[in-house]
ZAVEXLO-865782 format. One record per residue (C-alpha): residue in three letters; x, y, z. Coordinates in steps of 0.02 Angstrom, whole numbers, plus 50000, padded with zeros to 5 digits. Layout:
% residues N
alaXYZ/...
//
This chain:
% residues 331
unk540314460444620/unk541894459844534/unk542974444844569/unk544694447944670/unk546294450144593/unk547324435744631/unk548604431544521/unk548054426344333/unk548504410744284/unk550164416544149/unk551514428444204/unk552744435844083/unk552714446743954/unk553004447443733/unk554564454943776/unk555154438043812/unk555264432643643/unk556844434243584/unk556954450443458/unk555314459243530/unk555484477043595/unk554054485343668/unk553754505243685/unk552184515043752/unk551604534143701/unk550234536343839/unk549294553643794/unk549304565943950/unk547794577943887/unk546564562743863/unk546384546443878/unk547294538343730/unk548964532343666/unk549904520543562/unk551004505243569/unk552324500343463/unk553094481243464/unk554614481243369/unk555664467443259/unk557184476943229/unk557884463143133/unk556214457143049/unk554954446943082/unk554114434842999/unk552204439443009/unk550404435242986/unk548494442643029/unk546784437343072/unk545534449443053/unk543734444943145/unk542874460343208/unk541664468143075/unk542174485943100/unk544164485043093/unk545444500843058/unk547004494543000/unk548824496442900/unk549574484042772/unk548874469642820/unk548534463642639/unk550494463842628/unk550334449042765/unk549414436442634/unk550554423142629/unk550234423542423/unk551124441442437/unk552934446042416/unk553714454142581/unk553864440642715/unk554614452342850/unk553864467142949/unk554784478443077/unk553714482643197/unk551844481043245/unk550864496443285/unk549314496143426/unk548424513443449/unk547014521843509/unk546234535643402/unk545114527743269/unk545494527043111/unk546334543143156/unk547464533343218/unk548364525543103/unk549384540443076/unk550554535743221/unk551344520343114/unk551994537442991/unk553004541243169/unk553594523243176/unk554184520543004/unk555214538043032/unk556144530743178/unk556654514543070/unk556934523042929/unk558174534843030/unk559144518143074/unk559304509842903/unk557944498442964/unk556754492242827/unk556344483242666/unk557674485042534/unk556794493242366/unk558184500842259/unk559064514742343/unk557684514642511/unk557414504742638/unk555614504342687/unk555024499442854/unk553744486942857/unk552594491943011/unk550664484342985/unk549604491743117/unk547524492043193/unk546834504543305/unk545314504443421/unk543964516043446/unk544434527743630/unk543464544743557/unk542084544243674/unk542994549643834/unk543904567743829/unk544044578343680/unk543964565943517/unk545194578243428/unk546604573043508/unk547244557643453/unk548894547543414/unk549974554843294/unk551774551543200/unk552534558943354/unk551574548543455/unk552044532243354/unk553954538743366/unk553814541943559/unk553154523843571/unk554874519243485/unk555924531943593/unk555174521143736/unk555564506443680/unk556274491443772/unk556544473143796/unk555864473343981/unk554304470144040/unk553084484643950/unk551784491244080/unk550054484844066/unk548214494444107/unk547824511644069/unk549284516343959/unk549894515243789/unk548534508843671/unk547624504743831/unk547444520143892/unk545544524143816/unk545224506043840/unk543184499943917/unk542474485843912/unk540904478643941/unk539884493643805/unk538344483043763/unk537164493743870/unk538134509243856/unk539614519843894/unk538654521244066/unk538674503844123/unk540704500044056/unk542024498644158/unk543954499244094/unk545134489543978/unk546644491043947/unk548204481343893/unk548824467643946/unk550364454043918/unk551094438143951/unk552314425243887/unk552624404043924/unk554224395343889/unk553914378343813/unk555424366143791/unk556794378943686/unk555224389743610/unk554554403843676/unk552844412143663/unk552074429343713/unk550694441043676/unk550044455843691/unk548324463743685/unk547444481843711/unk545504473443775/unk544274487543681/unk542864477443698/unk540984477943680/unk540974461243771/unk541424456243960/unk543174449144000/unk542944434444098/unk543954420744188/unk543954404744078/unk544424395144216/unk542774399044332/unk541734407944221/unk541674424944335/unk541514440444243/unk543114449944290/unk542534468644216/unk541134472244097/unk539474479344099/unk538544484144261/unk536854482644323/unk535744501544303/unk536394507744496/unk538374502544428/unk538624492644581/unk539084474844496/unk539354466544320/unk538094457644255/unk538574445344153/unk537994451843973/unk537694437443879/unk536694432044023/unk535724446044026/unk535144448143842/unk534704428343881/unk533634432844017/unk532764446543899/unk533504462643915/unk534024467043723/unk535274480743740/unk535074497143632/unk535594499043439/unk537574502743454/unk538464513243319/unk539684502443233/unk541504502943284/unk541344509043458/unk542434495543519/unk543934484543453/unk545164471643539/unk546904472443463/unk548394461943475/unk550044453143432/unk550714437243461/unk552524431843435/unk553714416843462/unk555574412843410/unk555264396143318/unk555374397443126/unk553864400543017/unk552964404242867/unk551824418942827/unk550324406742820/unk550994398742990/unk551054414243058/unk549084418142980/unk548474402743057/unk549534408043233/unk548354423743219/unk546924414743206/unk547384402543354/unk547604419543469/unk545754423043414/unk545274407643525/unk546134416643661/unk545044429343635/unk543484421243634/unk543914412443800/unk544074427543892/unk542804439143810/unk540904436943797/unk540094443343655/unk541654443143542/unk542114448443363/unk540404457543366/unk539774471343222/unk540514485643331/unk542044477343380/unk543704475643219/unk544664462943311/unk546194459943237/unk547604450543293/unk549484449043212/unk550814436943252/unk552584437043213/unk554014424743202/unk555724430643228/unk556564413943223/unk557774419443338/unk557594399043433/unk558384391843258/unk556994378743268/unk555434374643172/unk553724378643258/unk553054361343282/unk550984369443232/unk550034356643319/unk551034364043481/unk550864380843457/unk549074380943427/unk548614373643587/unk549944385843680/unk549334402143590/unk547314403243657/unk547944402643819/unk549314414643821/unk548274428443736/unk546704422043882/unk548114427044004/unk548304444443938/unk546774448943931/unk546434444844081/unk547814455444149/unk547384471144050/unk545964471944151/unk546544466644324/unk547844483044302/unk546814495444209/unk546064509744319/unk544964524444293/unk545994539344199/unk545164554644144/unk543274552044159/unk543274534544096/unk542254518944194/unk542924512944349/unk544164498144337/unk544094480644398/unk544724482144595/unk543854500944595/unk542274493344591/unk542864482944726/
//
């Protein structure tokens, strides 16, 4: 039975972080959507790629070896590979504001982006587009974005590794600490094959449900015990997500910040960074604090803020448009 929702153990949200605007384009004819985290002014940024089936945008212009060092907003979305398109919307909406990397007479906005796979529930065709990705900017602000079954979140399961059947929903989820004068926050649309669970107690919060969809199961624990689940196609899944703080950083601080959220992620969801799943993570610095990140800090802060997001993309994602049932649905 699913565990009951009492309150996760980080509040907040990315939108904390000095210079981080957050906008949602939720899809009203099927369950899909996109959202945009902007960095009007720039943003120092990085990436960690883990999943083995990833879709994503200008993410080798994040090696810290290559020349840009800021980006101007991150782009989350639904779709596929499809997509991807939406960051075309995004870059319209900077470019319309002067907003962008200076290369002779244009400025080009720098917006790296991921999508997860949400095709299986409605009619695959439609998907996130460039009006989508400029809606998600039209929408954008510096309060608290909602979390669960909208934006990138809104085609969101969890819990896939014995089918579409057995899932229940993901969604996307945030949350933010204050440490000292530095803040951190993140933000994360949970696509994936695994089961989110509570580090803390070990409970399985939402994933994959015994054969009468009464309970989750506990996957790991099940393939354990002998029950091998069925070939999956690759790329059916995909947890995506940014991370951000004020302190000043490099672009290979802000790579190994990425790969610190990853831990997160692998507290809070069981199988992760499978062959079906492109988990990618980003992280941005927008140095707005005026101080140094102090690494060694920041690496043990990071897992658990992005654990506390994921968490809470699940505890407020419900059932939208034929999708599984959601954490406190299945009571």
């Amino acid at each position: 039975m699913a565990q009951d929702a009492g309150p996760p153990p980080m509040i907040g949200a990315i939108t904390e972080v000095p210079g981080i605007r957050v906008g949602h384009f939720t899809e009203a004819r099927r369950p899909t959507g996109c959202t945009v985290i902007l960095a009007e002014e720039g943003a120092v940024a990085g990436v960690d790629v883990r999943g083995a089936a990833p879709g994503t945008r200008e993410t080798d212009l994040l090696d810290p070896a290559n020349l840009v060092e800021r980006v101007h907003a991150v782009l989350l979305s639904g779709g596929s590979a499809f997509g991807l398109d939406a960051a075309s919307g995004v870059m319209r909406w900077l470019e319309e504001r002067g907003i962008g990397f200076a290369a002779g007479p244009a400025r080009v906005p720098i917006v790296p982006a991921a999508v997860l796979f949400d095709l299986a529930v409605g009619d695959h065709r439609i998907r996130p587009d460039a009006a989508a990705g400029y809606a998600a900017c039209e929408a954008a602000s510096a309060e608290a974005p909602a979390e669960g079954s909208v934006g990138a979140g809104t085609g969101a399961t969890v819990g896939k590794l014995y089918g579409m059947a057995r899932a229940m929903k993901g969604g996307i989820g945030t949350a933010s600490v204050r440490v000292g004068a530095i803040t951190v926050g993140a933000i994360v649309a949970v696509n994936a094959v695994g089961d989110v669970i509570d580090p803390r107690t070990g409970a399985v919060l939402a994933g994959a449900r015994d054969a009468e969809g009464r309970r989750p199961i506990g996957a790991t624990e099940a393939v354990l015990r002998g029950e091998l689940p069925p070939p999956m196609q690759a790329g059916m899944a995909t947890t995506i997500g940014v991370v951000a703080t004020d302190a000043t950083l490099t672009k290979a601080q802000c790579r190994r910040l990425a790969g610190a959220a990853h831990d997160g992620l692998a507290r809070s969801i069981d199988p992760i960074h499978t062959m079906s799943d492109g988990d990618t993570i980003f992280a941005l610095a927008t140095g707005r604090s005026g101080l140094p990140g102090n690494m060694m800090a920041l690496g043990a802060i990071v897992p658990r803020v992005m654990a506390a997001a994921v968490q809470r993309a699940v505890r407020a994602a419900r059932a939208v448009g034929g999708s599984p049932p959601g954490m406190l649905e299945l009571g």
